[in-house]
Backbone as JSON Lines, residues from 0, in Angstrom:
{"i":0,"aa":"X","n":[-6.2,-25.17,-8.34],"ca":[-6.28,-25.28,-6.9],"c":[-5.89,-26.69,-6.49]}
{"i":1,"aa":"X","n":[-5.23,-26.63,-5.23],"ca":[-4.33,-27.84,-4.94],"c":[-5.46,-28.19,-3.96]}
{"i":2,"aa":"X","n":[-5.8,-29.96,-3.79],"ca":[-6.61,-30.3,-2.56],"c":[-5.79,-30.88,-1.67]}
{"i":3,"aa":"X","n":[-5.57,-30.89,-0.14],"ca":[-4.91,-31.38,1.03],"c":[-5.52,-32.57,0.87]}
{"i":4,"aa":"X","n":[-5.33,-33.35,2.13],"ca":[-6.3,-34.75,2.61],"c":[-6.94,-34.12,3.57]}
{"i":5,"aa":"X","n":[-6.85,-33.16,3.79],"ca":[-8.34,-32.75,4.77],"c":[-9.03,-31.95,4.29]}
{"i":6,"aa":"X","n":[-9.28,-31.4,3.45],"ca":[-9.93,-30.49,2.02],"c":[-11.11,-32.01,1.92]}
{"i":7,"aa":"X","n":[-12.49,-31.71,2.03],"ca":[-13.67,-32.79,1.34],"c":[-13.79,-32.17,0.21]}
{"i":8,"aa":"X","n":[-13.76,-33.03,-0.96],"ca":[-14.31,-32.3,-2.49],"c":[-15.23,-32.88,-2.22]}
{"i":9,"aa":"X","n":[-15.77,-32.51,-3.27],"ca":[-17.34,-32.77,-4.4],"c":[-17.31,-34.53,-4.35]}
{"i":10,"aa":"X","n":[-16.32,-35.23,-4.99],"ca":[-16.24,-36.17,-5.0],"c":[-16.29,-37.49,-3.58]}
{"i":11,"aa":"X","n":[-15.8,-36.49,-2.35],"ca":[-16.04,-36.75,-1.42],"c":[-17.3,-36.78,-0.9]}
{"i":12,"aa":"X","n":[-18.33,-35.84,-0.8],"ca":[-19.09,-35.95,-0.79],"c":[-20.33,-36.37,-1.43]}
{"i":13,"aa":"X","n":[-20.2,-36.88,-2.79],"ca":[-20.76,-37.65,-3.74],"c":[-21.04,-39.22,-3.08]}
{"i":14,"aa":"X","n":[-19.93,-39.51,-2.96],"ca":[-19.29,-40.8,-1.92],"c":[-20.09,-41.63,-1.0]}
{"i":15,"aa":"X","n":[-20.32,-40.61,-0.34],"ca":[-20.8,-40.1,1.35],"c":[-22.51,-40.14,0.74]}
{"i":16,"aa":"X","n":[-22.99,-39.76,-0.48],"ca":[-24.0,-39.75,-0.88],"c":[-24.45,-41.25,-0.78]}
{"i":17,"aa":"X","n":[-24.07,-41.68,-2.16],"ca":[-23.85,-42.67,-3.11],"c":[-23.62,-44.28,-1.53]}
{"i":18,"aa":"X","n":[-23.16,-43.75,-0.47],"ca":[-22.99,-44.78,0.99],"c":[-24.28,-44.2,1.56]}
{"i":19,"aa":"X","n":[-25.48,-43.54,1.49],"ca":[-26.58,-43.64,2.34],"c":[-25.54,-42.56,3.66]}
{"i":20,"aa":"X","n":[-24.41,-41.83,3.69],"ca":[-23.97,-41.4,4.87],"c":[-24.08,-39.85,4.83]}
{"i":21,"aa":"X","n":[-24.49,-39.37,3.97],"ca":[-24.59,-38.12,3.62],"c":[-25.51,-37.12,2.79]}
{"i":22,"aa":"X","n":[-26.07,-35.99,2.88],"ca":[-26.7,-35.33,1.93],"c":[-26.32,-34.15,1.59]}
{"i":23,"aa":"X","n":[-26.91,-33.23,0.53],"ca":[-26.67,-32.39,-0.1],"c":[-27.91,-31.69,-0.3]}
{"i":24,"aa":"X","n":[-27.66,-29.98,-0.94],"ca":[-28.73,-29.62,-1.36],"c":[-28.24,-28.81,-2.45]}
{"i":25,"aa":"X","n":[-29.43,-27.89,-3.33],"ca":[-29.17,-27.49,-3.6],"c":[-30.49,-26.32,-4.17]}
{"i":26,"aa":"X","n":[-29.68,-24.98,-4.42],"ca":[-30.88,-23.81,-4.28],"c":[-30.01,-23.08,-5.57]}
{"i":27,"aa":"X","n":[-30.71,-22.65,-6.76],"ca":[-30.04,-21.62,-7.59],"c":[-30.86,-22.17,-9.32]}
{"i":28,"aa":"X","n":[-30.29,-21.09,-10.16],"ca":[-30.56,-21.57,-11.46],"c":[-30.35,-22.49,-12.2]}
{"i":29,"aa":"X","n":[-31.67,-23.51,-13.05],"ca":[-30.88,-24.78,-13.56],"c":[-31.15,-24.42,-14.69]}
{"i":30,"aa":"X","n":[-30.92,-24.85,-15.8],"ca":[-31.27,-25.19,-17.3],"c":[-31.29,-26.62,-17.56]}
{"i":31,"aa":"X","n":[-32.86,-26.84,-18.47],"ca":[-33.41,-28.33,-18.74],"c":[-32.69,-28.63,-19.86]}
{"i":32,"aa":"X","n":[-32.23,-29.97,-19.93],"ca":[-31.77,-30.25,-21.13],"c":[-31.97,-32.01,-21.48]}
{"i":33,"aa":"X","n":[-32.32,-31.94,-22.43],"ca":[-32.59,-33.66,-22.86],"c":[-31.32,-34.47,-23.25]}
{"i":34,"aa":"X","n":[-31.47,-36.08,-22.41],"ca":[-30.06,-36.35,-22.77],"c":[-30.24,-37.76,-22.89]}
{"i":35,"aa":"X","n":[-29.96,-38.51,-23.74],"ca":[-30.05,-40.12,-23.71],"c":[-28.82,-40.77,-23.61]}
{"i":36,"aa":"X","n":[-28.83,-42.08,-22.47],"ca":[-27.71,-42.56,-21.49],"c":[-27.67,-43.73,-22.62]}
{"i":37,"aa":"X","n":[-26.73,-44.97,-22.83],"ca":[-26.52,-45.86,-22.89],"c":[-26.81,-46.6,-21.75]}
{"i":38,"aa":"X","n":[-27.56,-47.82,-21.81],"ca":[-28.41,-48.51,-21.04],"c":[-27.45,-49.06,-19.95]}
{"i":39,"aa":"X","n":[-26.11,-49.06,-19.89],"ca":[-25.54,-49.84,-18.42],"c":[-25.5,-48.62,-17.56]}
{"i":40,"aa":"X","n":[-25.36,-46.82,-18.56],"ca":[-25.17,-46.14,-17.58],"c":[-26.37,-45.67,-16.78]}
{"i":41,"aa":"X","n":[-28.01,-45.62,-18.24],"ca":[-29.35,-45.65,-17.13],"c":[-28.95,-46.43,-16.09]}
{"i":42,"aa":"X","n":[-28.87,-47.92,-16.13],"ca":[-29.04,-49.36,-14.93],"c":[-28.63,-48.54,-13.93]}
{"i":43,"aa":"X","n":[-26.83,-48.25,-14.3],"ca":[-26.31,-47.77,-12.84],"c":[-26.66,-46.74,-12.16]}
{"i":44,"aa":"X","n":[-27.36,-45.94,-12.84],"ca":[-28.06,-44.57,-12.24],"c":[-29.57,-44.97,-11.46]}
{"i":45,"aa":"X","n":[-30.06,-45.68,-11.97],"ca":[-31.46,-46.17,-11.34],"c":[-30.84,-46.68,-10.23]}
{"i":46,"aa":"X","n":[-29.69,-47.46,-10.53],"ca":[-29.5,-48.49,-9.12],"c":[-29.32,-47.75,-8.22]}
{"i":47,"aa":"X","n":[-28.09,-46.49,-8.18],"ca":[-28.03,-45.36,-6.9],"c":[-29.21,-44.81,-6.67]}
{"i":48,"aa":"X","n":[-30.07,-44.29,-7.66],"ca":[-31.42,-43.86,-7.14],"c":[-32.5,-44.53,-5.77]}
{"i":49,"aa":"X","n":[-32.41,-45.77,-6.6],"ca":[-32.87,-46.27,-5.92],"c":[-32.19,-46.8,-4.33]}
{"i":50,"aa":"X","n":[-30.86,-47.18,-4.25],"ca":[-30.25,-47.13,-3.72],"c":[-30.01,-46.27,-2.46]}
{"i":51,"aa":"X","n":[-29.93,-44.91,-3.05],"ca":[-29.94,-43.77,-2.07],"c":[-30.76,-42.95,-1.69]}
{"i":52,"aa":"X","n":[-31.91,-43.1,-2.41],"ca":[-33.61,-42.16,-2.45],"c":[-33.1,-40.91,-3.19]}
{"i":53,"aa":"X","n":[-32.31,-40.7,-3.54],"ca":[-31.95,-39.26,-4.34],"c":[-33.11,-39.47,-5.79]}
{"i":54,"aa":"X","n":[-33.58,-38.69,-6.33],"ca":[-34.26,-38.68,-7.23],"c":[-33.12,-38.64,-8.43]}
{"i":55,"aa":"X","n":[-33.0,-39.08,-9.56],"ca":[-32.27,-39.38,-11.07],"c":[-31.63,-38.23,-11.63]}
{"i":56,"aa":"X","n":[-32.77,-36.9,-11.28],"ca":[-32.1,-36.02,-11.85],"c":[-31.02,-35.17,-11.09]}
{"i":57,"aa":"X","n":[-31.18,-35.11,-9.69],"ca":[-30.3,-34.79,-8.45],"c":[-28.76,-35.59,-8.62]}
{"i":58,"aa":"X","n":[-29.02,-36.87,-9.2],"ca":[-27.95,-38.21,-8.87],"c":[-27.11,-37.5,-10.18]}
{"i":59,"aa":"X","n":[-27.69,-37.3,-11.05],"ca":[-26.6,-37.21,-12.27],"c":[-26.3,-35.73,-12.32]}
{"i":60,"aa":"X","n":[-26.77,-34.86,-12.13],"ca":[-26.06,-33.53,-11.94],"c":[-25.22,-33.68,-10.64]}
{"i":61,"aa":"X","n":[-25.01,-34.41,-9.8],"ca":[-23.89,-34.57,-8.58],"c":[-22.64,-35.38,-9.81]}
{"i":62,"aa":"X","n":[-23.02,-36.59,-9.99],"ca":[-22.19,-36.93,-11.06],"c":[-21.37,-36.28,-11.68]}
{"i":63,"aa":"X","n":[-22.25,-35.51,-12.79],"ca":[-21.41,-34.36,-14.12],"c":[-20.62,-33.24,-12.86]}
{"i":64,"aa":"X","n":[-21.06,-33.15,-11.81],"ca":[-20.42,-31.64,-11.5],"c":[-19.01,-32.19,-10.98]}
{"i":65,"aa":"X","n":[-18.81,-33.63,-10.45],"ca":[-17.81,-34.16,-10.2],"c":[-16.5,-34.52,-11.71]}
{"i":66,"aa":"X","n":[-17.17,-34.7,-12.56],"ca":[-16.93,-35.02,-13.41],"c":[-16.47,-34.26,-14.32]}
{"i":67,"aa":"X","n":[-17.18,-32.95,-14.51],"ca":[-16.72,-31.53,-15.33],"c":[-15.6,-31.28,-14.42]}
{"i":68,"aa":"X","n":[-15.68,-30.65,-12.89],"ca":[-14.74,-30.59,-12.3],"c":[-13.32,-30.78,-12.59]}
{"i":69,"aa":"X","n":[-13.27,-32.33,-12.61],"ca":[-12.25,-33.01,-12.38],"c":[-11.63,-32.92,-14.02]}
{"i":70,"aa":"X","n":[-12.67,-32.89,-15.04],"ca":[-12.11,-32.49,-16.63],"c":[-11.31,-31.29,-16.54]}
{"i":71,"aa":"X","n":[-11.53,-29.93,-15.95],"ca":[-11.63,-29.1,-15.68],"c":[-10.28,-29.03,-15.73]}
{"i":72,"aa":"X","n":[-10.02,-29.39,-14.06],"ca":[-8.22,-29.35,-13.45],"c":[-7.46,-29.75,-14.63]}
{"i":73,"aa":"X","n":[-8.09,-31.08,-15.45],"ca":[-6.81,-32.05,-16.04],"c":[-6.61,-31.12,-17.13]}
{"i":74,"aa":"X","n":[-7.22,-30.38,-17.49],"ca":[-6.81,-29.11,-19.14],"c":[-5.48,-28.89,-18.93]}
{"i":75,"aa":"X","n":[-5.17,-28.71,-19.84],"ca":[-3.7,-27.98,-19.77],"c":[-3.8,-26.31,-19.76]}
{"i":76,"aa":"X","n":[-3.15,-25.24,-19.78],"ca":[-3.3,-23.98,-19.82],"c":[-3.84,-23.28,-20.71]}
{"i":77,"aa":"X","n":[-3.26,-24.01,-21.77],"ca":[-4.05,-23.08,-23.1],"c":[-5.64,-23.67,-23.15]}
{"i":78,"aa":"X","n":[-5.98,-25.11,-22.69],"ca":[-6.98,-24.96,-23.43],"c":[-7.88,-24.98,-22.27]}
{"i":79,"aa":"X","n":[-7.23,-24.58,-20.9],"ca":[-8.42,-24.63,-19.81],"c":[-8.73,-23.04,-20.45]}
{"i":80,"aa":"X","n":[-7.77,-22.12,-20.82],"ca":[-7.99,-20.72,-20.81],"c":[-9.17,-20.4,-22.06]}
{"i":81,"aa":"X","n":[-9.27,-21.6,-23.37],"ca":[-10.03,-21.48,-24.31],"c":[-11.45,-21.71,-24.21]}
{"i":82,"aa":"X","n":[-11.45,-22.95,-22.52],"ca":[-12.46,-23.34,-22.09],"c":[-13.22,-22.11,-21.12]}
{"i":83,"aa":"X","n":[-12.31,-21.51,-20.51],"ca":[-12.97,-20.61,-19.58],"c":[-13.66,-19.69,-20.48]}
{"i":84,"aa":"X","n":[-12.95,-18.81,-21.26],"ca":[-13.15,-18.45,-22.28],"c":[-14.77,-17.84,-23.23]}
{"i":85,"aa":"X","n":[-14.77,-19.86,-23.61],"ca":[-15.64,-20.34,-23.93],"c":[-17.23,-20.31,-22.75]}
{"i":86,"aa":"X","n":[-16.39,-20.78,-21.78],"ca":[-17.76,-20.97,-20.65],"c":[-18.27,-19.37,-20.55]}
{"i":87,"aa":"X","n":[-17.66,-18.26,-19.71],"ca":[-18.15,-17.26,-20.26],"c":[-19.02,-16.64,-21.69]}
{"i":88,"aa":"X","n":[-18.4,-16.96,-22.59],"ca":[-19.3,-16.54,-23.94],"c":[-20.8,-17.27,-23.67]}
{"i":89,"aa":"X","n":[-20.56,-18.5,-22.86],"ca":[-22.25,-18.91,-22.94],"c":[-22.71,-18.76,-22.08]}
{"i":90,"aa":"X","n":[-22.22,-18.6,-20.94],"ca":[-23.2,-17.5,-19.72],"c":[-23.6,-16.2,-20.01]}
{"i":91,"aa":"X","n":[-23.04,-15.6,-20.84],"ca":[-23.24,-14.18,-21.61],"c":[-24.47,-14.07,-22.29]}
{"i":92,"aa":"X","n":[-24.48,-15.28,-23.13],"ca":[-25.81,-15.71,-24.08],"c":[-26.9,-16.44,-23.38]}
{"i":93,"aa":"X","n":[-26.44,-16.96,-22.13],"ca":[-27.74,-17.38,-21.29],"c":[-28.3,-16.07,-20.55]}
{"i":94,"aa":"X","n":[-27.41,-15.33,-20.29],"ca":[-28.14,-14.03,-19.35],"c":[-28.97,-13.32,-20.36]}
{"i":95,"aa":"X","n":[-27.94,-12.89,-21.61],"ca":[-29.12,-12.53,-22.71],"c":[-31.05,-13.16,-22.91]}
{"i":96,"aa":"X","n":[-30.96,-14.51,-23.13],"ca":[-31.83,-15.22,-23.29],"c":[-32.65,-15.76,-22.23]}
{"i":97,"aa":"X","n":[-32.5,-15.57,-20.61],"ca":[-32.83,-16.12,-19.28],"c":[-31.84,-17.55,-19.3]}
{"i":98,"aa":"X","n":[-31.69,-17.12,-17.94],"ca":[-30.69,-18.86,-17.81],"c":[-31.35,-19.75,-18.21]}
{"i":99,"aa":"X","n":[-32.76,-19.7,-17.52],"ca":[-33.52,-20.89,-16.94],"c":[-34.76,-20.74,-16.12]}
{"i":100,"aa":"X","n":[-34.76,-21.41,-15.13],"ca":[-35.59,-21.65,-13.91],"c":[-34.55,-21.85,-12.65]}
{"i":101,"aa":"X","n":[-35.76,-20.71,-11.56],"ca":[-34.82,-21.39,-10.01],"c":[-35.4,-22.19,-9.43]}
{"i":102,"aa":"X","n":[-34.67,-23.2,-8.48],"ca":[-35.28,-24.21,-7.94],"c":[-34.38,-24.16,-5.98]}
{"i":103,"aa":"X","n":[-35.41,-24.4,-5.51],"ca":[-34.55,-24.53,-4.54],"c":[-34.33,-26.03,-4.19]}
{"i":104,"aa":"X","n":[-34.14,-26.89,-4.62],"ca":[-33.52,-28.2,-4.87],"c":[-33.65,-29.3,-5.65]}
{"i":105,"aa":"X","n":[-33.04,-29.85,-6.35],"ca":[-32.76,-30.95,-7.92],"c":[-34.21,-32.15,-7.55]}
């Protein structure tokens, strides 16, 4: 999918976060997962936290979703198709097993 300049992505609105000019929400299934940062990328994550009142775990799932995203587009064909692929086989095995938990916001 092609973006215009008047198309707002994700990244746009991350932005808009990350400037105190904007918010977000969010309502649906998450899955917990444990993850240890290298300490400049904790710093910089505390600093937007704190920064923007977003709570840590809200700040970095806006992050990754910008970030998978944008991995996403740059695939080439074969291996976005190995990735899709792939992403299916493990939504398959999460529905098997329960996703998760719903939340109506991070």
């Amino acid at each position: 999918m092609d973006t215009t300049s008047e198309e707002i992505t994700r990244a746009d609105i991350l932005m808009a976060q990350l400037q105190n000019e904007g918010k977000s929400g969010f309502s649906g299934v998450v899955k917990g997962i444990t993850c240890r940062l290298p300490v400049h990328q904790y710093s910089a994550i505390e600093a937007f936290s704190r920064h923007t009142g977003m709570s840590k775990n809200k700040l970095i799932v806006e992050l990754l979703e910008v970030a998978v995203h944008d991995a996403i587009i740059a695939l080439d064909g074969k291996n976005r198709k190995a990735f899709n692929k792939l992403q299916s086989q493990v939504l398959t095995e999460m529905e098997t097993d329960g996703y998760g938990e719903t939340v109506r916001d991070l």
